[in-house]
PADO-345823 format. One record per residue (C-alpha): residue in three letters; x, y, z. Coordinates in nm, 4 decimals, always signed. Example, Ala and Ser with C-alpha at 12.3 -4.5 7.8 and 13.67 -1.06 7.14 Angstrom:
BEGIN
> rest	u	v	w
> ALA	+1.2300	-0.4500	+0.7800
> SER	+1.3670	-0.1060	+0.7140
***
This chain:
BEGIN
> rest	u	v	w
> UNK	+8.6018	+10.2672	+10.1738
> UNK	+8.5320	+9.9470	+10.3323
> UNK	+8.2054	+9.9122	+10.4427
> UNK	+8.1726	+10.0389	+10.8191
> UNK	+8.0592	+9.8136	+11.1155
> UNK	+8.0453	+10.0710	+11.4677
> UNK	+7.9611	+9.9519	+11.8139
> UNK	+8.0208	+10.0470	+12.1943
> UNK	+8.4137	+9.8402	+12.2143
> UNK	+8.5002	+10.0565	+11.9347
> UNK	+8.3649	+10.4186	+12.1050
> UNK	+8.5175	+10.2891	+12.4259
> UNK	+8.8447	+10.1975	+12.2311
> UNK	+8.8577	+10.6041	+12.0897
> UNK	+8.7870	+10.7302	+12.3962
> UNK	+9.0590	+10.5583	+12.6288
> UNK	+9.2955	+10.6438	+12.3689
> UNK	+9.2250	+10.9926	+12.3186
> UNK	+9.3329	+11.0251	+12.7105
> UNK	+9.6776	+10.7930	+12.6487
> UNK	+9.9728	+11.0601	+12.6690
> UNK	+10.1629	+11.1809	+12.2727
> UNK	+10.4294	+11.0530	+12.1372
> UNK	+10.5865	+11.1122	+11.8708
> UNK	+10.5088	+10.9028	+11.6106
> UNK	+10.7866	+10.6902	+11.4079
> UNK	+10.8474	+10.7184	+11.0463
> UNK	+10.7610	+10.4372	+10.8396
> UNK	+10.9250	+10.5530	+10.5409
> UNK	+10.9899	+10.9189	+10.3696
> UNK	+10.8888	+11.0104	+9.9947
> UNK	+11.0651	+11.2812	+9.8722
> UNK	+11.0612	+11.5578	+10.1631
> UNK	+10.7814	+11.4391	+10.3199
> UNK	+10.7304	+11.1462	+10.5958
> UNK	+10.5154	+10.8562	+10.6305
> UNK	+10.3639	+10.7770	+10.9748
> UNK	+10.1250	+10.5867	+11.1664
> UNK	+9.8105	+10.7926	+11.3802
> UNK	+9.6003	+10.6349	+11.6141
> UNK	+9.2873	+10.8294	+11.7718
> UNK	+9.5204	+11.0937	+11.8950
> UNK	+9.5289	+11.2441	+11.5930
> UNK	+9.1733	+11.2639	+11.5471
> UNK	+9.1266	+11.6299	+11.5555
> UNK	+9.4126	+11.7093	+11.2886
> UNK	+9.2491	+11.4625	+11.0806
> UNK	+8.9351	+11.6002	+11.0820
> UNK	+9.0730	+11.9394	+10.9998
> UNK	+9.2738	+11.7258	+10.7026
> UNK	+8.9255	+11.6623	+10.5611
> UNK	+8.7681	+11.9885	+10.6261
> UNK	+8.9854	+12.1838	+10.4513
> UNK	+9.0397	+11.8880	+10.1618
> UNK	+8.6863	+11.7499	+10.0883
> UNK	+8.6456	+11.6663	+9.7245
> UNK	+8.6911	+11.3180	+9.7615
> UNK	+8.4064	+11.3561	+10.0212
> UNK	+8.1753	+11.5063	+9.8607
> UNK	+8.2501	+11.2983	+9.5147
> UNK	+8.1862	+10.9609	+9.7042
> UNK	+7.9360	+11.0643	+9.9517
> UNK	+7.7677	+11.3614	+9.7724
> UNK	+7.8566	+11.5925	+10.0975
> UNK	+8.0801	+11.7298	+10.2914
> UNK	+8.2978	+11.5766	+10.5260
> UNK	+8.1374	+11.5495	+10.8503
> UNK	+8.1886	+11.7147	+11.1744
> UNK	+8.3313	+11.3198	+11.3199
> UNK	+8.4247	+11.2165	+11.0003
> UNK	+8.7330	+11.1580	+11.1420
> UNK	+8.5980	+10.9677	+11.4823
> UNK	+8.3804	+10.7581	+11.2581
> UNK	+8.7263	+10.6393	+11.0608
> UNK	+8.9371	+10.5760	+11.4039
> UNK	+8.6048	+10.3922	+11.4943
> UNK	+8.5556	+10.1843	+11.1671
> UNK	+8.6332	+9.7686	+11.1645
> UNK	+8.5874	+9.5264	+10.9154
> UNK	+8.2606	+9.3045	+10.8501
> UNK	+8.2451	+8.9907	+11.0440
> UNK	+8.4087	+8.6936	+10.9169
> UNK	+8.7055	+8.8859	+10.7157
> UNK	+9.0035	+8.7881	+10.7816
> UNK	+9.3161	+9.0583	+10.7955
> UNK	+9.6695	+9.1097	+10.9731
> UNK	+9.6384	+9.4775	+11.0282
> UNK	+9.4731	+9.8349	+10.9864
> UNK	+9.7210	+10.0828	+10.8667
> UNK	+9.6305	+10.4155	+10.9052
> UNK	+9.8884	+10.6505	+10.7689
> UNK	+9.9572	+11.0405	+10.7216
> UNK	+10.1578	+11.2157	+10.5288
> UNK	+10.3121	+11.4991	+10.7082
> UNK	+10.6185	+11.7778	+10.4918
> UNK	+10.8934	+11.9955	+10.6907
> UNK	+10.6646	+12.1711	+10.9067
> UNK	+10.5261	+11.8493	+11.0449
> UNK	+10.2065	+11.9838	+10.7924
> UNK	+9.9514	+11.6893	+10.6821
> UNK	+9.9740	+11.6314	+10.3230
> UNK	+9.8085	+11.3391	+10.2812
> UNK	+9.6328	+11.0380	+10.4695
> UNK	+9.6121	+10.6480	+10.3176
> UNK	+9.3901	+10.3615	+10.5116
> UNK	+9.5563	+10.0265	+10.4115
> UNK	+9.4195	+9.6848	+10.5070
> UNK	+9.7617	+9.4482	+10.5773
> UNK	+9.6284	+9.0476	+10.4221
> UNK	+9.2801	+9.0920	+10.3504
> UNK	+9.1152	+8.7758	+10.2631
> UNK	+9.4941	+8.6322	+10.1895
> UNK	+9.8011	+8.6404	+10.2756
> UNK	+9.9733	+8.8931	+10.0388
> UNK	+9.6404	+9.1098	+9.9860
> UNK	+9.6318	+9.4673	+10.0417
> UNK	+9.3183	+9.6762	+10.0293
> UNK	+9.3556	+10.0376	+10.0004
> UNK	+9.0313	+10.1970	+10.1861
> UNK	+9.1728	+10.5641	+10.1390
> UNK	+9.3983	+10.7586	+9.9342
> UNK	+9.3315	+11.1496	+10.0101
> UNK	+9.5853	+11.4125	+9.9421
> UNK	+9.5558	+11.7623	+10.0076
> UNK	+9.4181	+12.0133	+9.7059
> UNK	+9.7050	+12.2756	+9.6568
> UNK	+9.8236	+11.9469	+9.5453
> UNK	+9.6276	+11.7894	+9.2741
> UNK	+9.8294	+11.8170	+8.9109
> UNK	+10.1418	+11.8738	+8.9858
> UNK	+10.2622	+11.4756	+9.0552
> UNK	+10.2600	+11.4617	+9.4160
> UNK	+9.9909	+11.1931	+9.4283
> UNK	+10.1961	+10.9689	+9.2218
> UNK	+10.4941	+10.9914	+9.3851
> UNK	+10.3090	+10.9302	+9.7452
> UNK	+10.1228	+10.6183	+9.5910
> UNK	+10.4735	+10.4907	+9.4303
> UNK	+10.6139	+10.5238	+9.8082
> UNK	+10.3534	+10.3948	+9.9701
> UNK	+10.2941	+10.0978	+9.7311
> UNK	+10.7267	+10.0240	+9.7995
> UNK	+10.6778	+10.0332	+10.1264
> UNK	+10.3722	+9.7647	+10.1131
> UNK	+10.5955	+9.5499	+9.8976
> UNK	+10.8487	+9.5449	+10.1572
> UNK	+10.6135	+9.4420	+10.4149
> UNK	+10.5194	+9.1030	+10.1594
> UNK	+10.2245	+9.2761	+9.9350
> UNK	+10.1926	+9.1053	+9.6324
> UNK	+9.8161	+9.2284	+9.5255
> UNK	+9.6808	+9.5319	+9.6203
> UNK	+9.2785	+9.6089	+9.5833
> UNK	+9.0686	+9.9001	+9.6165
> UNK	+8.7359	+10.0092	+9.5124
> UNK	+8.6660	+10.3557	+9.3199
> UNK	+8.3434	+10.4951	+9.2577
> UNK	+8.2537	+10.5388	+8.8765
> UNK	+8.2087	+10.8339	+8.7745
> UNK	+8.4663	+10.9644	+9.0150
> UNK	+8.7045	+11.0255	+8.6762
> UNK	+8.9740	+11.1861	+8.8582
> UNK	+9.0089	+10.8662	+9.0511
> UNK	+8.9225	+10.6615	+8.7948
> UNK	+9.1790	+10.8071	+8.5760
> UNK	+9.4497	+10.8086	+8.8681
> UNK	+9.4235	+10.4524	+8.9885
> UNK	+9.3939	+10.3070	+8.5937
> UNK	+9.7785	+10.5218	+8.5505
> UNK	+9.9331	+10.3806	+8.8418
> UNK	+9.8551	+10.0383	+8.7027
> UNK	+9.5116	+9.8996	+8.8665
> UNK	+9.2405	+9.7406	+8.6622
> UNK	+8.8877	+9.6752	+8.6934
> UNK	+8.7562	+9.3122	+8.8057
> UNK	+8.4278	+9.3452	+8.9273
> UNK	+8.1625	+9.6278	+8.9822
> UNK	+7.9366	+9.6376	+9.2857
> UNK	+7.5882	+9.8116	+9.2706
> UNK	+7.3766	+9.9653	+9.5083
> UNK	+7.6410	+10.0352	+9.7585
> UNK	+7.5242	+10.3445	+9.9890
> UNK	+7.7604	+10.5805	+10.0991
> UNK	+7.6788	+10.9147	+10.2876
> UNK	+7.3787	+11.0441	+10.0514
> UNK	+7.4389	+10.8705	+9.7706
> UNK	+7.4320	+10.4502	+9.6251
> UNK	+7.7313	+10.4211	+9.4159
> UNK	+7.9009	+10.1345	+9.1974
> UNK	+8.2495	+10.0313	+9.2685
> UNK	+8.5086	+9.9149	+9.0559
> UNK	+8.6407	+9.7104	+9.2023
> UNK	+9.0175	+9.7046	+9.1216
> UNK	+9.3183	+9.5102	+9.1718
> UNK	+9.6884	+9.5466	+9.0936
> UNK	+9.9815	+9.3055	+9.0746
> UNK	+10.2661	+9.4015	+9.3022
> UNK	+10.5168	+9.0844	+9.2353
> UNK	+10.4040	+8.9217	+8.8917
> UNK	+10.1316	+8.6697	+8.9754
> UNK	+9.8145	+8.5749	+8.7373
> UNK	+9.4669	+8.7193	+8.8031
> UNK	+9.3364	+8.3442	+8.8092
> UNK	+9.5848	+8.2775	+9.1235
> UNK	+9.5042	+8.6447	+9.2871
> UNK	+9.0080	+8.5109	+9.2306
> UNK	+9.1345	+8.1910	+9.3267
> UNK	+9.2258	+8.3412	+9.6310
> UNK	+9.0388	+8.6293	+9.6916
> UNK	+8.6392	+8.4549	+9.6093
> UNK	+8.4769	+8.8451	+9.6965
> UNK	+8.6347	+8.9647	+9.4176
> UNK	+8.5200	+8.6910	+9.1052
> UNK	+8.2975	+8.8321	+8.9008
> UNK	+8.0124	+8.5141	+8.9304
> UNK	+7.9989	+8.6285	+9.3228
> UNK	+7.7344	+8.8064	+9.4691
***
């Protein structure tokens, strides 16, 4: 996840949203039997119970459970100072009975036009080994594509193998680690990954994107 920075415009943001009326919210694209969609702070609460009752990825990164405002804390979350982006997506996954499946966080131009960071990528437990994480991703990634990714980036925790292993299938590799990065009760190293989504050399994508050169601090 991208490193959190909370303050008093973003609590005042949740709340006033939290009181707007529901609506339904609009499909961004389907995968299979199940839809994409956008959530805003409405949502909170079924997010929360998303983590609750999924919380291995949770408890690999952080070393803990998911919190009791995990889910507050997300809706709340920005981006350091200084880094330039188009948009926060926040996305579920929801099947025929409107159930959540899965969640994504996806930063829209990070750093450069074309750059996608992926903050999030959780999908439910009854889940895990029978494909349905691929076939998500592969949506999800089409769907950036369309909207004029042609990089995407992400950060995985080693040791986490199960992500390791997932994101190194689906075609990410490693370009940098960063140490000593704290997150919930633990300091982790991230890979720091990217991905080519339209051709493209890695020299174009660190000419670009400076964070991500190795030499950087």
């Amino acid at each position: 996840m991208i490193a959190d920075a909370r303050g008093n415009a973003q609590a005042n943001a949740a709340t006033a949203a939290a009181s707007a009326v529901p609506t339904r919210a609009t499909t961004l694209f389907s995968s299979g039997s199940y839809r994409c969609s956008e959530i805003d702070f409405r949502d909170a609460e079924r997010l929360q119970r998303f983590f609750e009752a999924n919380p291995e990825y949770h408890v690999a990164v952080n070393g803990e459970p998911p919190r009791s405002d995990e889910a507050r804390l997300e809706f709340e979350s920005s981006l350091p100072a200084g880094w330039p982006y188009a948009k926060r997506w926040l996305v579920r996954f929801t099947d025929a009975d409107d159930s959540m499946v899965a969640m994504a966080d996806a930063i829209e131009d990070l750093f450069a036009a074309g750059v996608w960071h992926l903050g999030l990528f959780v999908v439910a437990t009854p889940l895990h080994g029978g494909g349905a994480a691929y076939r998500l991703y592969d949506d999800l990634e089409t769907w950036m594509r369309c909207r004029g990714a042609r990089w995407s980036r992400l950060g995985v925790v080693e040791g986490n193998v199960r992500a390791e292993r997932f994101w190194e299938k689906v075609g990410y590799f490693e370009v940098r680690k960063r140490n000593g990065v704290a997150m919930g009760r633990r300091v982790n190293t991230l890979r720091v990954m990217v991905k080519p989504l339209a051709g493209g050399r890695l020299a174009d994508y660190l000419a670009a994107v400076a964070r991500d050169r190795p030499e950087t601090p």
